[in-house]
C-alpha angles and dihedrals in degrees: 000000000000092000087055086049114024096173101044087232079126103052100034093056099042125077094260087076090073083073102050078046086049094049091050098047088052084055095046084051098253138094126246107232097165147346138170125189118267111181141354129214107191124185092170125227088014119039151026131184117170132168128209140191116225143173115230136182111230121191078244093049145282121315146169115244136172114240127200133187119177109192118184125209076226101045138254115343121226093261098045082077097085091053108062128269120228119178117231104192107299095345131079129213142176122242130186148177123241113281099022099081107167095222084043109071095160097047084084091061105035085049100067124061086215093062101030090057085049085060100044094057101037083057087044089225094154092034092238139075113277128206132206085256096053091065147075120189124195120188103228106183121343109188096188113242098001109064141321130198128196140187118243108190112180122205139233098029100032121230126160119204128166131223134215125198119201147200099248099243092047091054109085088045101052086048098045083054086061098040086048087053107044097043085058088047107255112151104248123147114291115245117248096169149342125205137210092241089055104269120143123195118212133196120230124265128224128262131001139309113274080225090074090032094064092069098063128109087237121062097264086216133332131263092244083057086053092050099041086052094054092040088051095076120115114260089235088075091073080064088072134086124296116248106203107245107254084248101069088057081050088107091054099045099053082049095063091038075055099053091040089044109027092178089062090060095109103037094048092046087054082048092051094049098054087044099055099031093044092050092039098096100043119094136241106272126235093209136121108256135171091218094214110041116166140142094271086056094062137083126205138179127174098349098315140096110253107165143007129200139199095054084163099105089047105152155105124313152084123337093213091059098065082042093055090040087059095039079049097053087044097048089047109046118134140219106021140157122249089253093043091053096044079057101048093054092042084064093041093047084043095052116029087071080061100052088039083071102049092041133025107278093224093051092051095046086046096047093042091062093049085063091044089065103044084056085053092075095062105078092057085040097054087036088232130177111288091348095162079068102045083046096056097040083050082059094041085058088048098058096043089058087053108041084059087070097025 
């Protein structure tokens, strides 16, 4: 079976895997009543992580828990060994229980308001000492086994702080890209605490996220604002490490859109071709970049830019490709209203002839639609509601960027 399905995409998205769920929980001491998947992470020919929720009956009671299970066409990773590992025929996978992520050593502890309180005094972040009452915790976006970030909002008197939570290598040089920042003045969150099992604890920024902003009936800022806010990073930042453009994985992940949407095969290897062969001749850039600049990354108030967030990816690289991954988030937002479309497109069509001065407008269109279909791979991925449709209209997006320079 695992040479059929090296990657256990397969076998993780069909109903078989409800077994493999049913054999952990009994391990675990409980008994599986229900599940249904909740999100897929490919990475095809060599990799599957899904997550479920499931209802399980535990000897205390019944309860909802997240479920994950990670399989590899080349067999359980280092870390998969402190997950448990359950055979499937002639494959093994690991298989955990929500908080307990096995690159995530620190997501036990955030997850709980116990525990968080515990950290929040010992760190001394409110200057006195914080109870489990005194907490409320949200879960605001949780990628298994790559990152998680949750709110953490104390009471009386209010204070909001967020906390991410890191794979443990990852952890000095995500830190060492906000300290850069905010020594040269960027407005990045602000650092409360780090831990020794890679949390990292953020102050909240002012203001509110560009990606409610953009649907108000005033610019919520203007794309020279944009610009100046990206060219304002410290030219230290180009001595980090490179973070490949989303352009150069454009190959895999139209490969994975493909796997997931085997009617798009032909449209998305034309795609792929434009892209690489149109970007081919341009060099690796030396500027200061986010690396993952979108709408949900930046702050307003009153018409102006005030924070930005994710500095994780900092580091060399193209403008126009910061630029292309915004365009790309616009051009791809889903669920709107017919006003709040029209909106949308009003900024896009306002501030792309901006951006077309201060970078070359093919490169921009080009690297905008490489973004477009990496996104692509998210509403498979999330197992969202008609997600084949809001695939195909993602490529759609993509190809309309491309045919304007084509």
């Amino acid at each position: 079976m695992a040479q059929q399905d090296p990657d256990g995409s397969r076998l993780l998205t069909s109903d078989e895997v409800g077994e493999l769920l049913g054999v952990a929980v009994e391990h675990a001491g409980g008994r599986l009543l229900s599940w249904s998947l909740d999100h897929v992470d490919a990475n095809p020919q060599q990799s599957t992580t899904a997550t479920y929720l499931a209802s399980v009956d535990w000897p205390y009671g019944e309860r909802e828990e997240l479920l994950g299970v990670s399989a590899r066409a080349s067999g359980p990773a280092a870390s998969d060994t402190r997950a448990e590992i359950f055979a499937d025929g002639d494959r093994e996978v690991a298989v955990w229980i929500y908080p307990n992520d096995p690159d995530l050593p620190g997501l036990a502890r955030a997850a709980y308001t116990e525990q968080m309180a515990e950290i929040l005094t010992e760190h001394d972040v409110l200057g006195r000492p914080v109870g489990a009452d005194d907490l409320q915790l949200r879960m605001i976006g949780y990628r298994p086994r790559r990152r998680a970030v949750l709110q953490v909002d104390v009471v009386d008197p209010p204070v909001r702080l967020y906390c991410k939570v890191l794979r443990e290598r990852l952890f000095a040089d995500v830190l060492k890209r906000h300290e850069l920042l905010l020594e040269a003045g960027v407005p990045a969150p602000g650092i409360a605490a780090t831990t020794a099992d890679a949390l990292l604890l953020l102050r909240n920024l002012p203001g509110r996220p560009l990606a409610k902003a953009i649907f108000d009936s005033e610019p919520p800022c203007s794309a020279e604002q944009l610009i100046h806010l990206l060219d304002a990073m410290p030219m230290s930042v180009t001595q980090l490490e490179r973070r490949p453009p989303w352009s150069d994985a454009v190959s895999h992940y139209a490969q994975m859109v493909t796997a997931a949407v085997p009617s798009a095969a032909d449209k998305l290897a034309w795609l792929t071709r434009q892209i690489s062969d149109g970007l081919a001749p341009i060099p690796l850039g030396n500027e200061p970049t986010h690396g993952d600049f979108h709408e949900g990354q930046v702050h307003v108030a009153d018409g102006r830019i005030v924070g930005v967030l994710d500095v994780d990816t900092v580091g060399p690289g193209r403008r126009a490709d910061d630029l292309a991954c915004l365009i790309a988030h616009l051009s791809t937002i889903q669920r709107m209203s017919p006003s709040q479309e029209a909106t949308v497109h009003r900024l896009i069509r306002d501030w792309v002839p901006v951006f077309d001065t201060r970078v070359d407008p093919t490169e921009l269109r080009l690297r905008a639609a490489a973004v477009i279909i990496s996104l692509a791979t998210g509403p498979f991925r999330g197992q969202e509601p008609d997600w084949e449709w809001e695939t195909l209209r993602m490529i759609a997006s993509a190809e309309a960027l491309v045919r304007q320079v084509s």
